[in-house]
C-alpha positions as CSV (number, residue, x, y, z in Angstrom):
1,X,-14.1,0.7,4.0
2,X,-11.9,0.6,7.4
3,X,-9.1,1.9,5.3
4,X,-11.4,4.9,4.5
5,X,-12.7,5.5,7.9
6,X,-9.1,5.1,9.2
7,X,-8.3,8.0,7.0
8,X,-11.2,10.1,7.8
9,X,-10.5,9.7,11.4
10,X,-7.1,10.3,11.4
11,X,-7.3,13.9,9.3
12,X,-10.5,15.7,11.1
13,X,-8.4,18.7,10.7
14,X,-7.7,18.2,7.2
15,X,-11.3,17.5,6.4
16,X,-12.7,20.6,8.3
17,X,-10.3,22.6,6.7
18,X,-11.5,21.7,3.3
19,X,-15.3,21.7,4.3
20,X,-14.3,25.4,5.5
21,X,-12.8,26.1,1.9
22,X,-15.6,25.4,0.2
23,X,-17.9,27.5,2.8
24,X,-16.3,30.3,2.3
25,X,-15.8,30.1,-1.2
26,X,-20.0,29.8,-1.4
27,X,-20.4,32.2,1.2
28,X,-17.8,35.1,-0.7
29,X,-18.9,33.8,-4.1
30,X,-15.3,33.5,-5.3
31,X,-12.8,31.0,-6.1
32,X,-9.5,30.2,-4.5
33,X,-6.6,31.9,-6.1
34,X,-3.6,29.1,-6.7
35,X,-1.3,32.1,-6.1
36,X,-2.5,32.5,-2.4
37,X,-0.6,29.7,-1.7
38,X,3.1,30.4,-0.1
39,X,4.8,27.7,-1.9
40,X,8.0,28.6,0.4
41,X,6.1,27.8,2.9
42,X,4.9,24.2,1.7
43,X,8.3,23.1,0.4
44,X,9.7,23.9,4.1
45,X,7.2,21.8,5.6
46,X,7.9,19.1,3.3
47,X,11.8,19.0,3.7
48,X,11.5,19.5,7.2
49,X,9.0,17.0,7.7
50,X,10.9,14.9,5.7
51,X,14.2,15.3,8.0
52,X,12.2,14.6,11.1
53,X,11.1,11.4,9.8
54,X,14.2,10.5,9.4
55,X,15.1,10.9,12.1
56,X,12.6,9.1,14.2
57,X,13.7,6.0,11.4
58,X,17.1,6.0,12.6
59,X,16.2,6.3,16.8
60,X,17.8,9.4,17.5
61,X,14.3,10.8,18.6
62,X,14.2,8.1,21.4
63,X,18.2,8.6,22.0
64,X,17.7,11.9,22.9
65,X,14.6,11.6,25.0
66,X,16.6,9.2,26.9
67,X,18.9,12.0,27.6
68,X,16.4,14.6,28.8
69,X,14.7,11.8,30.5
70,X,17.8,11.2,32.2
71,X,18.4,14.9,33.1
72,X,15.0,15.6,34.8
73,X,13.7,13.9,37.8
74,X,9.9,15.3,37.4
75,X,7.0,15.9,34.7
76,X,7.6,19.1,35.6
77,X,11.3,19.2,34.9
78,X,10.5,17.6,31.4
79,X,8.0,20.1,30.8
80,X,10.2,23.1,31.4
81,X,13.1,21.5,29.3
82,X,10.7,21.0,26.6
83,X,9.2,24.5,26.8
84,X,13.3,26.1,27.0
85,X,14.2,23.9,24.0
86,X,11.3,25.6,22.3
87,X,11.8,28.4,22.8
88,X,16.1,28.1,21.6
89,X,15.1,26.4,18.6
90,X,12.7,29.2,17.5
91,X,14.4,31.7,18.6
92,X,17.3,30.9,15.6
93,X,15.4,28.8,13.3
94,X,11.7,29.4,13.1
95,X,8.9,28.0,14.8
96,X,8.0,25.6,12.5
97,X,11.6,24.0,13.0
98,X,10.7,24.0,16.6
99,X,7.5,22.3,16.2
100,X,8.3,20.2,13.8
101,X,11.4,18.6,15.8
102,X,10.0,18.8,19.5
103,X,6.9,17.8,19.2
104,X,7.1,14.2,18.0
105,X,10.3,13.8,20.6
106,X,7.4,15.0,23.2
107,X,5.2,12.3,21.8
108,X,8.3,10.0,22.2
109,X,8.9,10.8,26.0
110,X,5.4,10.8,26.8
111,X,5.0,7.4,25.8
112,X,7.4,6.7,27.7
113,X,6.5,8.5,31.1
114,X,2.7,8.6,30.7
115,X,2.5,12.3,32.2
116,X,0.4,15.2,31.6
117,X,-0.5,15.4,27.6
118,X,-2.2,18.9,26.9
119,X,-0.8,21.1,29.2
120,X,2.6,20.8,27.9
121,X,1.6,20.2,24.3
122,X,0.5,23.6,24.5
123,X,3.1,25.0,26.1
124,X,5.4,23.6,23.7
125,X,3.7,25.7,21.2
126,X,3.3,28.6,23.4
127,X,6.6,28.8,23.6
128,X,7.4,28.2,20.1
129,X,5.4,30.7,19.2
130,X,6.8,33.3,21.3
131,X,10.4,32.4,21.4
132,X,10.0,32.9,17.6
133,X,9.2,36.4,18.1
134,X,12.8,37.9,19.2
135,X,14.6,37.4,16.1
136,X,13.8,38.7,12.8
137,X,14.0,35.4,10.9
138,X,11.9,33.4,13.8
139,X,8.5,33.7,11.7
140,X,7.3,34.9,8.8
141,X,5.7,38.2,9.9
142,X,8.6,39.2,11.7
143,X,10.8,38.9,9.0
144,X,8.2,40.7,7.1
145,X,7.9,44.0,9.2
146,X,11.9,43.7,9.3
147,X,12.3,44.0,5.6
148,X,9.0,45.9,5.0
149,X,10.3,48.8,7.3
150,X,13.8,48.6,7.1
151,X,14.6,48.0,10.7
152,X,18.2,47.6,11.9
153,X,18.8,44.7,13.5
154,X,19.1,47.1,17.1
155,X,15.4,48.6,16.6
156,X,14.2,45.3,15.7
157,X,15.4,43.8,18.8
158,X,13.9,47.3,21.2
159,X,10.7,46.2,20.1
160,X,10.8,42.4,20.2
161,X,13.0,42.1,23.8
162,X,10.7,43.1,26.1
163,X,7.7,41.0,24.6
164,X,10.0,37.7,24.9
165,X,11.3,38.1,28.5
166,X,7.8,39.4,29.5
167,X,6.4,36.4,27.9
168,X,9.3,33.4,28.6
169,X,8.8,34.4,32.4
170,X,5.1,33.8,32.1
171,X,5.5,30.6,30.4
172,X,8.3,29.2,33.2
173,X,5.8,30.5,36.0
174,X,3.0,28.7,34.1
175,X,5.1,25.5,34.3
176,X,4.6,25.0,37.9
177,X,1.1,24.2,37.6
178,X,2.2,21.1,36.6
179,X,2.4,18.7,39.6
180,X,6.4,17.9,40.0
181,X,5.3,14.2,40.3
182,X,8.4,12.0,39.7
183,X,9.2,10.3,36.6
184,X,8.5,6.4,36.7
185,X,11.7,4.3,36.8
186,X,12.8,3.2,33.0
187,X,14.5,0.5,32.0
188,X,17.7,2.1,29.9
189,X,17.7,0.7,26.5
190,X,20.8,1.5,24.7
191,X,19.7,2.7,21.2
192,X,21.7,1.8,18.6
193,X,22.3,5.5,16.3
194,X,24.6,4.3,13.5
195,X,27.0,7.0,13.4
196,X,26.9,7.4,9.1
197,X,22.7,7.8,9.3
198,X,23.7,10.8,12.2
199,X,25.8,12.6,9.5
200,X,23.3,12.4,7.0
201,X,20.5,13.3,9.3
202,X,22.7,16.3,10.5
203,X,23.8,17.1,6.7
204,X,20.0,16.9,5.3
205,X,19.1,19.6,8.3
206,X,21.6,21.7,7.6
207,X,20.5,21.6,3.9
208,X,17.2,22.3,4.9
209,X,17.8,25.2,7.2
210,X,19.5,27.2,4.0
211,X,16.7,26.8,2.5
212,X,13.8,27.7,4.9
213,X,16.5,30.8,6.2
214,X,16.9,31.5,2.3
215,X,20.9,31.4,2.5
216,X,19.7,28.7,-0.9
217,X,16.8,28.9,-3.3
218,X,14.6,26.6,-1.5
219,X,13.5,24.3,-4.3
220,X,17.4,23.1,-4.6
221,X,17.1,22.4,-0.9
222,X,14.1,20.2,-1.5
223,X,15.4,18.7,-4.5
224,X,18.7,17.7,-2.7
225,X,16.7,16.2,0.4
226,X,14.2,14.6,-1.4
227,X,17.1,12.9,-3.9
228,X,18.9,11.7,-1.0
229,X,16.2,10.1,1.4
230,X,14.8,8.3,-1.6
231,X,18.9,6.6,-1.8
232,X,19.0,6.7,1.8
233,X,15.9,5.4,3.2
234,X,12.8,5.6,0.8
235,X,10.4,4.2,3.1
236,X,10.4,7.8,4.9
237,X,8.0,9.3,2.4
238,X,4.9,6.3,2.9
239,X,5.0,8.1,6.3
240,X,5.2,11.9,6.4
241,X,1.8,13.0,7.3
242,X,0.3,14.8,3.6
243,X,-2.3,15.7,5.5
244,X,-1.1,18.3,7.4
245,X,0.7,19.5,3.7
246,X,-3.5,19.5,2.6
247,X,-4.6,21.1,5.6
248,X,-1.8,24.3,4.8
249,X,-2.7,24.6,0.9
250,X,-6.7,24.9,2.5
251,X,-6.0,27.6,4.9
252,X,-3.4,29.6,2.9
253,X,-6.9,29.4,0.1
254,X,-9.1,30.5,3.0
255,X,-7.4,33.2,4.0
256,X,-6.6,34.4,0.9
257,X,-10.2,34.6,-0.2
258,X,-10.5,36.5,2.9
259,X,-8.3,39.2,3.1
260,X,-9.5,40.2,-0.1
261,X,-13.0,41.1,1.7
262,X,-13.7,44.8,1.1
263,X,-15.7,44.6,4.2
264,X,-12.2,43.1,6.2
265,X,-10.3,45.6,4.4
266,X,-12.6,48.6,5.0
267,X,-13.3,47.4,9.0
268,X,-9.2,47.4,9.5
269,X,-8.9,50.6,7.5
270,X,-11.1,52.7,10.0
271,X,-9.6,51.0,13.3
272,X,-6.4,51.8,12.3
273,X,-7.3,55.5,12.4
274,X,-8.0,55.1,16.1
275,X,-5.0,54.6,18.3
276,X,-1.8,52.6,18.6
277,X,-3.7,51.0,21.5
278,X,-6.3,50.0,18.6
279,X,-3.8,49.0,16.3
280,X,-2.6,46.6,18.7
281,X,-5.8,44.9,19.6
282,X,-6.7,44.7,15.8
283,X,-3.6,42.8,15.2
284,X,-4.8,40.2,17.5
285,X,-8.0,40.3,16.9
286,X,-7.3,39.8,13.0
287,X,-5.1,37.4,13.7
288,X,-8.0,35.1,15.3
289,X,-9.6,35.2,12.1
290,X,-7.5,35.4,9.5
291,X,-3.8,34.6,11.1
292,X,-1.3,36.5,11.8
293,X,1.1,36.2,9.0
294,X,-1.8,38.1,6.2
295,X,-2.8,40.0,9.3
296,X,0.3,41.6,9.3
297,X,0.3,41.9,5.7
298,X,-3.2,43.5,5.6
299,X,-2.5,46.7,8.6
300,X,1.1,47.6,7.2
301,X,-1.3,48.7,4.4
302,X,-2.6,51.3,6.4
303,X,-0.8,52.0,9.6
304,X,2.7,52.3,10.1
305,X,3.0,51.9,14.3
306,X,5.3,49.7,14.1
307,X,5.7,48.7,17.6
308,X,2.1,48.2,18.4
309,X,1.9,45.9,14.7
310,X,4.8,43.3,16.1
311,X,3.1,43.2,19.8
312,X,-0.3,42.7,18.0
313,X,0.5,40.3,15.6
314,X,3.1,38.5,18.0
315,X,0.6,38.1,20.9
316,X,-2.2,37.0,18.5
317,X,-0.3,34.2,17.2
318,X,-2.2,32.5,20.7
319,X,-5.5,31.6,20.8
320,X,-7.3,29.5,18.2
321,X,-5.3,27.0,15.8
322,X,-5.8,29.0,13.1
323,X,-4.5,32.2,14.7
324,X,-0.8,31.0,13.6
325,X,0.3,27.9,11.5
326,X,2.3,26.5,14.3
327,X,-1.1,25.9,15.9
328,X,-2.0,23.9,13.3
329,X,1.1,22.0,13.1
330,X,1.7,21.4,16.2
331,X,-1.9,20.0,16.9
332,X,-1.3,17.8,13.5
333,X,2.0,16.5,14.3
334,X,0.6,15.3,17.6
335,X,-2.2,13.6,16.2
336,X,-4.6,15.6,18.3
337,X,-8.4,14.3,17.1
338,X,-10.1,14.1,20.6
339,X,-12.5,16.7,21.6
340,X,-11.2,16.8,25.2
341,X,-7.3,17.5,23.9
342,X,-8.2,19.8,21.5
343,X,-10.7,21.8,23.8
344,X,-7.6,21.6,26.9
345,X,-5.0,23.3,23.9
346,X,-7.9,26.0,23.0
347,X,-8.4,27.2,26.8
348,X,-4.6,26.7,27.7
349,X,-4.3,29.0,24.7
350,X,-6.9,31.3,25.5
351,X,-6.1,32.0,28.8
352,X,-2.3,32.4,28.0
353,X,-3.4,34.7,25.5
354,X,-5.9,37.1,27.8
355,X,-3.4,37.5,30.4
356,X,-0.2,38.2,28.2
357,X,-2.4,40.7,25.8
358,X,-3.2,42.3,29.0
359,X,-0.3,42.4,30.3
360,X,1.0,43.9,27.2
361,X,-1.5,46.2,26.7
362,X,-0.9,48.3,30.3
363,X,2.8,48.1,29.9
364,X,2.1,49.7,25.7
365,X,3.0,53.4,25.8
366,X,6.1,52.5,27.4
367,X,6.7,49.8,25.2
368,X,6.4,52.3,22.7
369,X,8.4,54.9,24.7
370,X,11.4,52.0,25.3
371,X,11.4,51.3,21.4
372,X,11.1,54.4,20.1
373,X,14.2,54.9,17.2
Protein backbone atom coordinates (compact mmCIF):
# COMPACT_ATOMS: atom_id res chain seq x y z
CA UNK A 1 0.00 0.00 0.00
CA UNK A 2 2.97 2.61 0.71
CA UNK A 3 4.47 1.41 -2.55
CA UNK A 4 1.11 2.52 -4.19
CA UNK A 5 0.84 5.84 -2.50
CA UNK A 6 4.52 6.32 -3.12
CA UNK A 7 3.62 6.05 -6.81
CA UNK A 8 0.55 8.08 -6.67
CA UNK A 9 2.41 10.86 -5.02
CA UNK A 10 5.29 10.92 -7.06
CA UNK A 11 3.25 11.18 -10.68
CA UNK A 12 0.38 13.90 -9.74
CA UNK A 13 1.10 15.09 -13.17
CA UNK A 14 0.83 11.85 -14.72
CA UNK A 15 -2.40 11.05 -13.02
CA UNK A 16 -4.10 14.41 -13.81
CA UNK A 17 -3.09 14.05 -17.19
CA UNK A 18 -4.93 10.79 -17.57
CA UNK A 19 -8.00 11.90 -15.35
CA UNK A 20 -7.95 14.88 -18.10
CA UNK A 21 -7.96 12.16 -20.94
CA UNK A 22 -10.77 10.57 -19.93
CA UNK A 23 -12.76 14.08 -19.35
CA UNK A 24 -12.37 15.01 -22.48
CA UNK A 25 -12.92 11.99 -24.18
CA UNK A 26 -16.62 12.04 -22.16
CA UNK A 27 -16.99 15.56 -22.60
CA UNK A 28 -16.22 15.33 -26.87
CA UNK A 29 -17.83 11.84 -26.97
CA UNK A 30 -14.87 10.44 -28.84
CA UNK A 31 -12.09 8.17 -28.44
CA UNK A 32 -8.38 8.75 -28.53
CA UNK A 33 -6.83 8.19 -31.92
CA UNK A 34 -3.43 5.87 -31.33
CA UNK A 35 -2.16 7.85 -34.37
CA UNK A 36 -2.28 11.24 -32.43
CA UNK A 37 0.59 10.11 -30.83
CA UNK A 38 4.15 11.61 -32.23
CA UNK A 39 6.02 8.45 -31.87
CA UNK A 40 9.27 10.62 -32.86
CA UNK A 41 8.62 12.44 -30.23
CA UNK A 42 8.40 9.50 -27.48
CA UNK A 43 11.41 7.63 -28.80
CA UNK A 44 13.45 11.02 -28.26
CA UNK A 45 12.40 11.24 -24.89
CA UNK A 46 13.22 7.82 -24.13
CA UNK A 47 16.89 7.77 -25.71
CA UNK A 48 17.51 10.98 -24.30
CA UNK A 49 16.24 10.21 -21.03
CA UNK A 50 18.05 7.30 -21.13
CA UNK A 51 21.52 9.20 -21.89
CA UNK A 52 20.91 11.46 -19.02
CA UNK A 53 20.63 8.71 -16.68
CA UNK A 54 23.61 7.65 -17.56
CA UNK A 55 25.13 10.10 -17.03
CA UNK A 56 24.06 11.00 -13.60
CA UNK A 57 25.26 6.96 -12.98
CA UNK A 58 28.67 7.67 -13.92
CA UNK A 59 29.04 11.35 -11.84
CA UNK A 60 29.58 13.52 -14.62
CA UNK A 61 26.35 15.52 -13.61
CA UNK A 62 28.04 16.34 -10.14
CA UNK A 63 31.61 16.83 -12.04
CA UNK A 64 30.35 19.45 -13.95
CA UNK A 65 28.29 21.21 -11.39
CA UNK A 66 31.47 21.32 -9.50
CA UNK A 67 32.81 23.27 -12.43
CA UNK A 68 30.04 25.89 -12.71
CA UNK A 69 30.05 25.88 -9.03
CA UNK A 70 33.54 26.75 -9.13
CA UNK A 71 33.08 29.50 -11.77
CA UNK A 72 30.38 31.48 -10.06
CA UNK A 73 30.66 33.21 -6.71
CA UNK A 74 26.72 33.91 -6.32
CA UNK A 75 23.11 32.24 -6.81
CA UNK A 76 22.84 34.72 -9.07
CA UNK A 77 25.87 33.91 -11.08
CA UNK A 78 24.65 30.14 -11.15
CA UNK A 79 21.35 31.26 -12.26
CA UNK A 80 22.51 33.24 -15.27
CA UNK A 81 25.05 30.35 -16.28
CA UNK A 82 22.19 28.00 -16.03
CA UNK A 83 19.74 30.25 -17.95
CA UNK A 84 22.93 30.97 -20.97
CA UNK A 85 23.58 27.18 -21.12
CA UNK A 86 19.91 26.96 -21.85
CA UNK A 87 19.58 28.80 -24.01
CA UNK A 88 23.09 27.31 -26.23
CA UNK A 89 21.91 23.94 -25.90
CA UNK A 90 18.51 24.78 -27.46
CA UNK A 91 19.48 26.98 -29.57
CA UNK A 92 21.41 23.81 -31.75
CA UNK A 93 19.76 20.84 -30.34
CA UNK A 94 16.20 21.33 -29.18
CA UNK A 95 14.63 22.24 -26.14
CA UNK A 96 13.97 19.08 -24.96
CA UNK A 97 17.83 18.25 -25.09
CA UNK A 98 18.10 21.34 -23.03
CA UNK A 99 15.77 20.37 -20.51
CA UNK A 100 16.40 17.13 -20.28
CA UNK A 101 20.38 17.71 -19.59
CA UNK A 102 20.15 20.94 -17.38
CA UNK A 103 17.67 20.42 -15.37
CA UNK A 104 18.62 17.37 -13.25
CA UNK A 105 22.42 19.12 -13.15
CA UNK A 106 20.21 22.13 -11.55
CA UNK A 107 18.73 19.64 -9.21
CA UNK A 108 22.41 18.51 -8.61
CA UNK A 109 23.78 22.12 -7.74
CA UNK A 110 20.99 23.02 -5.79
CA UNK A 111 21.44 20.36 -3.54
CA UNK A 112 24.41 21.38 -3.15
CA UNK A 113 24.03 25.23 -2.58
CA UNK A 114 20.45 25.19 -1.10
CA UNK A 115 19.56 28.56 -3.16
CA UNK A 116 16.50 29.78 -4.75
CA UNK A 117 14.39 26.71 -6.32
CA UNK A 118 11.51 28.17 -8.59
CA UNK A 119 12.77 31.15 -9.82
CA UNK A 120 15.44 29.60 -11.72
CA UNK A 121 13.66 26.40 -12.52
CA UNK A 122 11.58 28.48 -14.45
CA UNK A 123 13.97 30.44 -15.98
CA UNK A 124 15.69 27.45 -17.06
CA UNK A 125 12.78 26.72 -19.09
CA UNK A 126 12.09 30.10 -20.07
CA UNK A 127 15.02 30.17 -21.63
CA UNK A 128 14.87 26.86 -23.18
CA UNK A 129 11.95 27.62 -24.59
CA UNK A 130 13.01 30.65 -26.26
CA UNK A 131 16.58 29.96 -27.11
CA UNK A 132 14.89 27.17 -29.08
CA UNK A 133 13.09 29.58 -31.16
CA UNK A 134 16.17 30.97 -33.40
CA UNK A 135 17.00 28.04 -35.28
CA UNK A 136 14.87 26.02 -37.42
CA UNK A 137 15.52 22.65 -35.87
CA UNK A 138 15.25 24.10 -32.04
CA UNK A 139 11.50 22.78 -31.74
CA UNK A 140 9.10 21.09 -33.44
CA UNK A 141 6.88 23.99 -34.74
CA UNK A 142 9.73 25.79 -35.97
CA UNK A 143 10.92 23.20 -38.02
CA UNK A 144 7.48 22.89 -39.12
CA UNK A 145 6.73 26.37 -40.51
CA UNK A 146 10.41 26.02 -42.05
CA UNK A 147 9.52 23.09 -44.10
CA UNK A 148 5.74 23.90 -44.42
CA UNK A 149 6.68 27.25 -46.12
CA UNK A 150 9.77 26.77 -47.64
CA UNK A 151 11.81 29.31 -45.83
CA UNK A 152 15.51 29.82 -46.61
CA UNK A 153 17.57 29.51 -43.90
CA UNK A 154 18.08 33.79 -44.26
CA UNK A 155 14.14 34.52 -43.97
CA UNK A 156 13.85 32.06 -41.34
CA UNK A 157 16.42 33.73 -39.25
CA UNK A 158 14.59 37.80 -40.15
CA UNK A 159 11.81 36.49 -38.34
CA UNK A 160 13.20 34.49 -35.46
CA UNK A 161 16.35 37.12 -34.61
CA UNK A 162 14.71 39.75 -33.23
CA UNK A 163 12.27 37.60 -30.99
CA UNK A 164 15.43 35.80 -29.32
CA UNK A 165 17.64 38.96 -28.51
CA UNK A 166 14.33 40.79 -27.51
CA UNK A 167 13.64 37.90 -25.30
CA UNK A 168 17.38 36.66 -24.03
CA UNK A 169 17.76 40.35 -22.78
CA UNK A 170 14.58 40.11 -20.84
CA UNK A 171 15.54 36.83 -19.33
CA UNK A 172 19.30 38.23 -18.25
CA UNK A 173 17.52 41.46 -16.83
CA UNK A 174 15.08 39.10 -15.05
CA UNK A 175 18.09 37.35 -13.48
CA UNK A 176 18.89 40.10 -11.16
CA UNK A 177 15.94 39.69 -9.14
CA UNK A 178 17.67 37.07 -7.71
CA UNK A 179 19.55 38.25 -4.60
CA UNK A 180 23.52 37.84 -5.55
CA UNK A 181 23.84 36.14 -2.11
CA UNK A 182 27.19 34.19 -2.07
CA UNK A 183 27.53 30.60 -2.54
CA UNK A 184 28.18 28.55 0.79
CA UNK A 185 31.80 27.29 0.95
CA UNK A 186 32.04 23.41 -0.39
CA UNK A 187 34.11 20.98 0.38
CA UNK A 188 35.78 19.85 -3.19
CA UNK A 189 35.22 16.25 -3.66
CA UNK A 190 37.16 14.90 -6.53
CA UNK A 191 34.71 12.83 -8.59
CA UNK A 192 35.99 9.96 -9.98
CA UNK A 193 34.57 10.00 -14.19
CA UNK A 194 36.21 6.88 -15.57
CA UNK A 195 37.39 8.02 -18.75
CA UNK A 196 35.87 4.75 -21.03
CA UNK A 197 32.03 5.49 -19.35
CA UNK A 198 32.81 9.40 -20.74
CA UNK A 199 33.24 8.04 -24.29
CA UNK A 200 30.33 5.99 -24.18
CA UNK A 201 28.24 8.62 -22.54
CA UNK A 202 29.54 11.07 -25.27
CA UNK A 203 29.10 8.32 -28.16
CA UNK A 204 25.34 7.35 -26.92
CA UNK A 205 24.62 11.42 -27.23
CA UNK A 206 25.85 11.73 -30.29
CA UNK A 207 23.80 8.71 -31.43
CA UNK A 208 20.96 10.21 -30.00
CA UNK A 209 21.25 13.66 -31.40
CA UNK A 210 21.12 11.91 -35.24
CA UNK A 211 18.21 10.68 -34.41
CA UNK A 212 16.13 13.42 -32.66
CA UNK A 213 17.92 16.00 -35.62
CA UNK A 214 16.81 13.10 -38.20
CA UNK A 215 20.49 12.94 -39.75
CA UNK A 216 19.29 8.68 -38.77
CA UNK A 217 15.91 7.03 -38.75
CA UNK A 218 15.22 7.44 -35.14
CA UNK A 219 14.18 3.94 -34.15
CA UNK A 220 17.93 2.69 -35.18
CA UNK A 221 19.03 5.47 -32.76
CA UNK A 222 16.92 3.96 -29.96
CA UNK A 223 17.67 0.53 -30.85
CA UNK A 224 21.46 1.23 -30.75
CA UNK A 225 21.14 3.13 -27.24
CA UNK A 226 18.88 0.96 -25.76
CA UNK A 227 21.30 -2.30 -26.92
CA UNK A 228 24.21 -0.67 -25.41
CA UNK A 229 23.01 0.64 -21.91
CA UNK A 230 21.53 -2.74 -21.28
CA UNK A 231 25.64 -4.16 -21.94
CA UNK A 232 26.80 -1.09 -20.26
CA UNK A 233 24.93 -0.44 -17.37
CA UNK A 234 21.33 -2.02 -17.18
CA UNK A 235 20.42 -0.73 -13.96
CA UNK A 236 19.77 2.74 -15.87
CA UNK A 237 16.32 1.66 -17.11
CA UNK A 238 14.75 0.66 -13.24
CA UNK A 239 15.24 4.51 -13.02
CA UNK A 240 14.20 6.64 -16.01
CA UNK A 241 11.01 8.26 -14.97
CA UNK A 242 7.98 6.30 -17.36
CA UNK A 243 5.91 8.62 -16.04
CA UNK A 244 6.74 11.52 -17.71
CA UNK A 245 6.81 8.97 -21.06
CA UNK A 246 2.76 8.34 -19.74
CA UNK A 247 2.15 11.87 -19.10
CA UNK A 248 3.31 12.67 -23.14
CA UNK A 249 1.21 9.72 -24.77
CA UNK A 250 -1.94 11.50 -22.49
CA UNK A 251 -1.51 14.87 -23.73
CA UNK A 252 -0.44 14.17 -27.40
CA UNK A 253 -4.38 11.98 -26.96
CA UNK A 254 -5.83 15.20 -25.44
CA UNK A 255 -4.92 17.37 -27.77
CA UNK A 256 -5.58 15.44 -30.55
CA UNK A 257 -9.12 14.91 -29.65
CA UNK A 258 -9.13 18.53 -29.44
CA UNK A 259 -7.95 19.98 -32.43
CA UNK A 260 -10.33 17.96 -34.20
CA UNK A 261 -13.22 20.20 -32.44
CA UNK A 262 -15.27 21.86 -35.30
CA UNK A 263 -16.00 24.47 -32.77
CA UNK A 264 -11.84 24.98 -32.30
CA UNK A 265 -11.53 24.75 -35.82
CA UNK A 266 -14.38 27.09 -36.80
CA UNK A 267 -13.39 29.81 -33.78
CA UNK A 268 -9.57 29.87 -35.32
CA UNK A 269 -10.97 29.96 -38.92
CA UNK A 270 -12.86 33.35 -38.32
CA UNK A 271 -10.00 35.08 -36.13
CA UNK A 272 -7.68 34.44 -38.70
CA UNK A 273 -9.69 36.61 -41.05
CA UNK A 274 -9.08 39.57 -38.72
CA UNK A 275 -5.55 40.84 -38.68
CA UNK A 276 -1.94 39.72 -38.37
CA UNK A 277 -2.26 41.42 -35.00
CA UNK A 278 -5.13 38.66 -34.42
CA UNK A 279 -3.17 36.00 -35.83
CA UNK A 280 -0.58 36.56 -33.42
CA UNK A 281 -2.62 36.60 -30.28
CA UNK A 282 -4.54 33.48 -31.51
CA UNK A 283 -1.30 31.65 -31.69
CA UNK A 284 -0.77 32.25 -28.08
CA UNK A 285 -3.92 32.01 -27.01
CA UNK A 286 -4.30 28.52 -28.74
CA UNK A 287 -1.31 27.52 -27.54
CA UNK A 288 -2.62 27.85 -23.80
CA UNK A 289 -5.04 25.37 -24.60
CA UNK A 290 -4.07 23.15 -26.97
CA UNK A 291 0.04 23.74 -27.19
CA UNK A 292 1.81 25.20 -29.48
CA UNK A 293 3.20 22.50 -31.64
CA UNK A 294 -0.85 21.44 -33.09
CA UNK A 295 -1.46 25.11 -32.66
CA UNK A 296 0.80 25.77 -35.28
CA UNK A 297 -0.44 22.95 -37.15
CA UNK A 298 -4.12 24.08 -36.86
CA UNK A 299 -3.63 28.23 -38.22
CA UNK A 300 -1.17 27.27 -41.22
CA UNK A 301 -4.49 25.77 -42.24
CA UNK A 302 -5.98 28.88 -42.71
CA UNK A 303 -3.55 31.79 -42.57
CA UNK A 304 -0.40 32.17 -44.19
CA UNK A 305 1.27 35.39 -41.96
CA UNK A 306 4.00 33.79 -41.42
CA UNK A 307 5.73 36.15 -39.21
CA UNK A 308 2.92 36.81 -36.85
CA UNK A 309 2.44 32.51 -36.77
CA UNK A 310 6.26 32.04 -35.43
CA UNK A 311 5.88 35.16 -32.85
CA UNK A 312 2.52 33.65 -31.77
CA UNK A 313 3.33 30.30 -31.42
CA UNK A 314 6.95 31.08 -30.13
CA UNK A 315 5.73 33.51 -27.33
CA UNK A 316 2.90 31.09 -26.36
CA UNK A 317 5.13 28.36 -25.61
CA UNK A 318 5.10 30.48 -21.90
CA UNK A 319 2.47 30.37 -19.68
CA UNK A 320 0.73 27.15 -18.43
CA UNK A 321 2.61 23.60 -18.57
CA UNK A 322 0.71 22.49 -21.14
CA UNK A 323 1.26 25.50 -23.44
CA UNK A 324 4.61 23.65 -24.63
CA UNK A 325 6.02 20.13 -23.73
CA UNK A 326 9.14 21.52 -22.28
CA UNK A 327 6.82 22.75 -19.55
CA UNK A 328 5.87 19.56 -18.84
CA UNK A 329 9.23 18.09 -18.85
CA UNK A 330 10.90 20.32 -17.15
CA UNK A 331 8.36 20.37 -14.21
CA UNK A 332 8.53 16.30 -14.37
CA UNK A 333 12.23 16.02 -14.51
CA UNK A 334 12.37 18.22 -11.41
CA UNK A 335 10.01 16.29 -9.50
CA UNK A 336 7.88 19.36 -8.93
CA UNK A 337 4.56 17.96 -6.82
CA UNK A 338 4.12 20.89 -4.32
CA UNK A 339 1.39 23.38 -4.76
CA UNK A 340 3.62 26.22 -3.72
CA UNK A 341 6.47 25.25 -6.67
CA UNK A 342 4.15 24.57 -9.09
CA UNK A 343 2.03 27.79 -8.43
CA UNK A 344 5.80 30.04 -8.28
CA UNK A 345 6.66 28.29 -12.09
CA UNK A 346 2.86 29.24 -13.26
CA UNK A 347 3.18 33.08 -12.26
CA UNK A 348 7.05 33.29 -13.11
CA UNK A 349 5.63 32.01 -16.39
CA UNK A 350 2.75 34.17 -16.69
CA UNK A 351 4.20 37.23 -15.92
CA UNK A 352 7.19 36.46 -18.34
CA UNK A 353 4.73 35.74 -20.86
CA UNK A 354 2.37 39.18 -20.49
CA UNK A 355 5.29 41.35 -20.62
CA UNK A 356 7.22 39.64 -23.66
CA UNK A 357 3.74 39.25 -25.67
CA UNK A 358 3.40 42.81 -25.12
CA UNK A 359 6.39 43.74 -25.82
CA UNK A 360 6.12 41.90 -29.06
CA UNK A 361 2.96 42.91 -29.93
CA UNK A 362 3.89 47.01 -30.11
CA UNK A 363 7.08 46.36 -31.76
CA UNK A 364 4.64 43.74 -34.63
CA UNK A 365 4.31 45.79 -37.78
CA UNK A 366 7.79 46.39 -37.74
CA UNK A 367 8.60 42.97 -37.00
CA UNK A 368 6.67 42.29 -39.93
CA UNK A 369 8.22 45.29 -41.92
CA UNK A 370 12.11 43.91 -40.77
CA UNK A 371 11.14 40.28 -42.02
CA UNK A 372 9.43 40.94 -44.83
CA UNK A 373 11.16 38.54 -47.98
Amino acid sequence: MKAVNKIIKQQKIMWATLLILFLVCVICRTLPKISDVNWQTILSLFSLMLVTQYLINIKALDYLSQKIINLAHTHRQVTQLLVLLAGFLAMFLTNDVAILSLIPLFLVIHKQVHGPFTFPLALITIAANLGSALAPFGNPQNLYLYNHYQLSTANFFKISLPLFLISFVLILLTTFVIPATPLPVLKQTDYEVKPISLIIAFALLIVTLAGVLHFVPLIYTTIAVVAVILITNRFVFTQVDYGTLITFIGFFLIVGILGRQKFIITLVTQLLKQSFFITYLTGILLSQVISNVPATFLITRFSTDITAIFLGVNVGGLGIPLASFANLLALKQAHVHGRQVLLGFLTINFIFLIVLATIIFLLLPQLIKLSSF
